[in-house]
N, C-alpha and C positions, 0 to 999 in steps of 0.2 A: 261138458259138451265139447262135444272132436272140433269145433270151426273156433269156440274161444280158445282153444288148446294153439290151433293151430295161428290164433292171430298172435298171442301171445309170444309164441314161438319166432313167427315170423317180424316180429317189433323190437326183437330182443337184438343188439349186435351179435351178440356171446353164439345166435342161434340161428340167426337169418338165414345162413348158408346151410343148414342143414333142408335136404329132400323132403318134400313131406309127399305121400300120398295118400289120397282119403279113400278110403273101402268104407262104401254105405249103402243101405237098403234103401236109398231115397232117389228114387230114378228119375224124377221133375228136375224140367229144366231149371226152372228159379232156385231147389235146393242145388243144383249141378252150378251156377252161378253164384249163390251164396257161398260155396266152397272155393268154387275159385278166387273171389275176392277175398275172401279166409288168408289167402296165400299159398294154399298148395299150390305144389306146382302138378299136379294130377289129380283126378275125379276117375275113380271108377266105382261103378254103381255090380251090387250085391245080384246074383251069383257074375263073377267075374270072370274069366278063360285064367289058365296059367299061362298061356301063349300071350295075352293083352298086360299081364304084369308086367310079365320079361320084357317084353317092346318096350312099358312104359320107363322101367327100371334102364334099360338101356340107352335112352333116348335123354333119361336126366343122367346118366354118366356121361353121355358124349357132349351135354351142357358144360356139366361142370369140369369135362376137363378143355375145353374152348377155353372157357372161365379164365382159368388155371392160366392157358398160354398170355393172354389176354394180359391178366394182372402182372405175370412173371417179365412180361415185353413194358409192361408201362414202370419198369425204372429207367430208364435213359430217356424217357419224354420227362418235358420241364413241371412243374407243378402246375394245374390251371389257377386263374386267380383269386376265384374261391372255389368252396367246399361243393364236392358233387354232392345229387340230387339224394341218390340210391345209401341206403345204410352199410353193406359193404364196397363201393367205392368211397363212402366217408371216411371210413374206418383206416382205407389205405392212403388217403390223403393226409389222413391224421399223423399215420406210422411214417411215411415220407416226407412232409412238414419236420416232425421231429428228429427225423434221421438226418435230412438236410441242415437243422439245425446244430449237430452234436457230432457228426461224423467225424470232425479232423482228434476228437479227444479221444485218445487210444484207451482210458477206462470206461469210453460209454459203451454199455452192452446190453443184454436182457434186462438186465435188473431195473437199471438208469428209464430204459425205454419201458417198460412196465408201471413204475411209477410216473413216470409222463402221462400214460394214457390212462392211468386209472384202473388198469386189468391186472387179473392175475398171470404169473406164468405161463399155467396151464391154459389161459382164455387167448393169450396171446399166439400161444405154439398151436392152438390147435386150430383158431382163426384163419393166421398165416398159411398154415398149412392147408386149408379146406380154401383158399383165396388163391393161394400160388403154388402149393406143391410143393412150397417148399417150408422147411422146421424155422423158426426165429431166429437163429442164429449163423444160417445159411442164408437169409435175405439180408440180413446186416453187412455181412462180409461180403455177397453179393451188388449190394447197393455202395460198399465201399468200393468194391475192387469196380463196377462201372462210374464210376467219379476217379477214379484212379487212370482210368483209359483214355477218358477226356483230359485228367492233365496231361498226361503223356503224347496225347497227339495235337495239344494246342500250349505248350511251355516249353521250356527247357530245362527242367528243373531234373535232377538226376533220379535215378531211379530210388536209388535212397530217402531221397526230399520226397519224391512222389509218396512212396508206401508212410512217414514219416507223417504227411500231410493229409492224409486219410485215415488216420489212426494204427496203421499199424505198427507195432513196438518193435519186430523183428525183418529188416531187408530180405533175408532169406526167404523166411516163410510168405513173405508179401510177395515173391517171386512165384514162389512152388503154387501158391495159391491162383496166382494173375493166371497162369501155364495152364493149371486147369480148369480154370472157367472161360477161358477165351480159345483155348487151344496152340496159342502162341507166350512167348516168354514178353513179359514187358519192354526186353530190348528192342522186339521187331514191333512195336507197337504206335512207334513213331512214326505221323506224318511226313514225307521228305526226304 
């Protein structure tokens, strides 16, 4: 049945962020409610417009890429004190708990953070990615090089110590990297 399909789907971390919509012949209101509580995120009832897709299909891209910004903006906020409500806000509490706890060690990576959470690579990459837009290993570096920004504008530790103290092994490339995701070099990054 499409509504156990769908709750299953929607229970699952691995799966929650996936779109659902339901195309059914059942046009009551109570079935149009039972599907929503299902967890689709749409109900459209049997014969449907091509024009009512499209809107519908474009209305959850422009969700989930809010989403996107949303999640990609919440690493420089602090951690809350406990675990949110929602299954992917858990998820990313989980991934940032762990990352805050592992970051300064220049071998934690995918693999480290995988076995952390209990997921596979591919549930991780593709999570992340349906969350933030961005690959697993691009939020790593990202969440390091924003903890990197914050030493640099509240320390004095050299740029070396900085990159050093966020894991990463090479000053150079902790440079080349800071440059592109902030659009400035870590030298001009300082407070003062």
């Amino acid at each position: 049945d499409g509504l156990e399909v769908c709750r299953a789907l929607k229970g699952d971390f691995r799966t929650n962020h996936i779109p659902i919509i339901l195309l059914t012949a059942k046009t009551d209101v109570d079935s149009r409610i039972r599907g929503l509580e299902s967890g689709a995120d749409a109900y459209l009832a049997k014969p449907f417009h091509r024009q009512e897709l499209q809107v519908e299909l474009r209305k959850l891209i422009t969700l989930r890429e809010a989403l996107k910004r949303k999640f990609s903006q919440s690493l420089a906020a602090p951690l809350p004190e406990s675990k949110p409500p929602g299954l992917n806000e858990r998820f990313l509490y989980e991934v940032r708990q762990c990352l805050e706890r592992h970051y300064p060690e220049e071998e934690f990576g995918i693999r480290a953070l995988c076995a952390r959470l209990g997921v596979s690579r591919t549930q991780l990459h593709r999570k992340l990615a349906a969350l933030t837009g961005q690959p697993a290993s691009h939020f790593i570096r990202s969440f390091r090089l924003e903890k990197a920004r914050q030493l640099l504008a509240s320390s004095r530790m050299t740029i070396a110590e900085v990159a050093y103290a966020v894991g990463f092994k090479d000053p150079y490339y902790f440079s080349r990297a800071f440059a592109r995701e902030f659009g400035l070099p870590p030298s001009e990054a300082r407070e003062g």
